[in-house]
LUMSE-395699 format. One record per residue (C-alpha): residue number from 1; chain; residue in one letter; x, y negated, z negated. Coordinates in pm, 1 decimal. Layout:
N
+-----+------+------+----------+----------+----------+
! pos ! unit ! code !       c1 !       c2 !       c3 !
+-----+------+------+----------+----------+----------+
! NUM !    A !    A !        X !        Y !        Z !
...
+-----+------+------+----------+----------+----------+
//
This chain:
81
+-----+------+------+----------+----------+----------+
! pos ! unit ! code !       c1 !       c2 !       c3 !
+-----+------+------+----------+----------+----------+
!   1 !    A !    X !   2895.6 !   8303.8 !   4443.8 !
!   2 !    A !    X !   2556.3 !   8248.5 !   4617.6 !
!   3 !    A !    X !   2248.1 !   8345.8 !   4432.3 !
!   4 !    A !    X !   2163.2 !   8618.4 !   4679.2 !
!   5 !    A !    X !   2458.6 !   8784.0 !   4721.8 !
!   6 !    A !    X !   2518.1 !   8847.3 !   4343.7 !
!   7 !    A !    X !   2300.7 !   9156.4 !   4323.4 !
!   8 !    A !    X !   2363.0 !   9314.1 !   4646.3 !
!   9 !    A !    X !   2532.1 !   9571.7 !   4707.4 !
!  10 !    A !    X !   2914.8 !   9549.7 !   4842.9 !
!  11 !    A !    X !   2895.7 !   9661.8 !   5185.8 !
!  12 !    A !    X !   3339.8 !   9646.1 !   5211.7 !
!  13 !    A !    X !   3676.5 !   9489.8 !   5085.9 !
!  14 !    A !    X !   3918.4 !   9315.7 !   5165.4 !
!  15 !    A !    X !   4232.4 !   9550.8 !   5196.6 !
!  16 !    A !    X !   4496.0 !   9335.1 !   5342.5 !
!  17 !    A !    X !   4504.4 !   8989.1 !   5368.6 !
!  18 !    A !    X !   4823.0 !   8759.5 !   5448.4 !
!  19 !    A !    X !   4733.9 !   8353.0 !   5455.4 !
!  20 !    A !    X !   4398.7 !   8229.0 !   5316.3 !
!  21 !    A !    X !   4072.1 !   8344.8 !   5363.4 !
!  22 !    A !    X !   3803.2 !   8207.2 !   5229.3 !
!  23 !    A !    X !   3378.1 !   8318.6 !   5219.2 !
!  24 !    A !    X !   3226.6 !   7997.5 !   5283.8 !
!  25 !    A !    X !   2823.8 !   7943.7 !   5088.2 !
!  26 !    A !    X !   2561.2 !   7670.7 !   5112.5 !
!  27 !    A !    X !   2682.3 !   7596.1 !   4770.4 !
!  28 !    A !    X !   3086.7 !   7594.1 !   4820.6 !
!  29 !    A !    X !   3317.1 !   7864.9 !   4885.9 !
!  30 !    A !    X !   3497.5 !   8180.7 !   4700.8 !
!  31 !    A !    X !   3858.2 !   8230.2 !   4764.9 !
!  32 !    A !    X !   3989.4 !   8594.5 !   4915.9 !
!  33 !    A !    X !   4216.9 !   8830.4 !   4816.6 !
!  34 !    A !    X !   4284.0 !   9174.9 !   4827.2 !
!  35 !    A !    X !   3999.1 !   9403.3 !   4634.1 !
!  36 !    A !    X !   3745.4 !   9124.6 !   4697.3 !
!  37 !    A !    X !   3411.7 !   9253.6 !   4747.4 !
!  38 !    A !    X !   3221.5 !   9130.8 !   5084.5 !
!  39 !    A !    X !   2837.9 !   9123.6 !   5058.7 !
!  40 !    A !    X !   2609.5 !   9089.4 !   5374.8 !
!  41 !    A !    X !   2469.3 !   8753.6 !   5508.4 !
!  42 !    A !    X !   2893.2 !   8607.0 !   5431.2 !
!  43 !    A !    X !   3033.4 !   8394.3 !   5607.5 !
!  44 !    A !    X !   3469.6 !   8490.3 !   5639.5 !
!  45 !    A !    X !   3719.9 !   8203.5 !   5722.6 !
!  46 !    A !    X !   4030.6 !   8251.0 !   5827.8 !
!  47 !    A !    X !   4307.7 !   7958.9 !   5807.2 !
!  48 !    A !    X !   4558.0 !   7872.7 !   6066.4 !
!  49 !    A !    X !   4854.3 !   8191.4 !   6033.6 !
!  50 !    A !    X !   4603.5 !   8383.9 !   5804.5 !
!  51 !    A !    X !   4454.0 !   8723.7 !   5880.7 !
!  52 !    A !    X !   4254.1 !   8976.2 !   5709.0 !
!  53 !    A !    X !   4153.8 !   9318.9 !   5741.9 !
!  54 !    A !    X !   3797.3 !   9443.2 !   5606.3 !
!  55 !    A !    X !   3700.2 !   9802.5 !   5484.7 !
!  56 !    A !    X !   3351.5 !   9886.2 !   5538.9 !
!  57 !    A !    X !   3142.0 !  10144.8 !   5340.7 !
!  58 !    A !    X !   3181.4 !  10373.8 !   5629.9 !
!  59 !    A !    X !   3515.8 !  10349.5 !   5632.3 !
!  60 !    A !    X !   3513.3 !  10162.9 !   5920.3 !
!  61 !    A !    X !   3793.9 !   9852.0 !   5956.5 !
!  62 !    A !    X !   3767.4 !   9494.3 !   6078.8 !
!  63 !    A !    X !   4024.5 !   9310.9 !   6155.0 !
!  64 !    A !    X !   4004.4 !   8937.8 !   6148.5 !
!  65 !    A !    X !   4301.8 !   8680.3 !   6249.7 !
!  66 !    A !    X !   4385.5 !   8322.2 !   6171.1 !
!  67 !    A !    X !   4129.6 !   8046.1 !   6252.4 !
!  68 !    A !    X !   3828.8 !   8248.9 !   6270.0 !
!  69 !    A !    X !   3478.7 !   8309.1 !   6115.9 !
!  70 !    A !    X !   3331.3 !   8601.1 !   6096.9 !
!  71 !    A !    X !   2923.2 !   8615.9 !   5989.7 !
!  72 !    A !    X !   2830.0 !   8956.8 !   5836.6 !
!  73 !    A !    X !   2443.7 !   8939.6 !   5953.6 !
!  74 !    A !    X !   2334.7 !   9296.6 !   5888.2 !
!  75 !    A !    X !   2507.1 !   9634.4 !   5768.3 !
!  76 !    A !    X !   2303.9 !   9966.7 !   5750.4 !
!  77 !    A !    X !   2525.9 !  10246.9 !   5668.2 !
!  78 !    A !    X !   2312.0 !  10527.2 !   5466.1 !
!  79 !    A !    X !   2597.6 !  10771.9 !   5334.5 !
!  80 !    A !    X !   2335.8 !  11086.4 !   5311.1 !
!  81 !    A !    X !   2276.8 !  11105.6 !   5750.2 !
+-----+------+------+----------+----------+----------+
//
């Protein structure tokens, strides 16, 4: 896991998740599977026939299919507004 991300907060999970998936890092890449945390500045890969759905802090879901990236640049959810 990247430097950076290690003590940030989780902004979601992964909460389905058929293929691979992958969050790819300067450094290598971490391997996805259902409960994984997703941090902000990742970078999500889908593989060919692979999909993934994503549970944000506000409940709100992504869903991501095969042969795709996904960036997560910025998330500002603040549960107390």
């Amino acid at each position: 896991m990247d430097e950076n991300i290690t003590s940030a907060k989780s902004v979601g999970e992964v909460v389905s998740i058929q293929g691979q998936a992958h969050v790819v890092y300067e450094t290598g890449t971490r391997e996805l599977s259902k409960g994984s945390e997703l941090f902000q500045g990742e970078k999500i890969v889908t593989q060919e026939g692979g999909q993934l759905e994503i549970k944000f802090q506000d409940n709100t879901v992504l869903s991501q299919g095969g042969n795709s990236e996904v960036v997560i640049d910025a998330y500002l959810y603040d549960p107390e507004d």
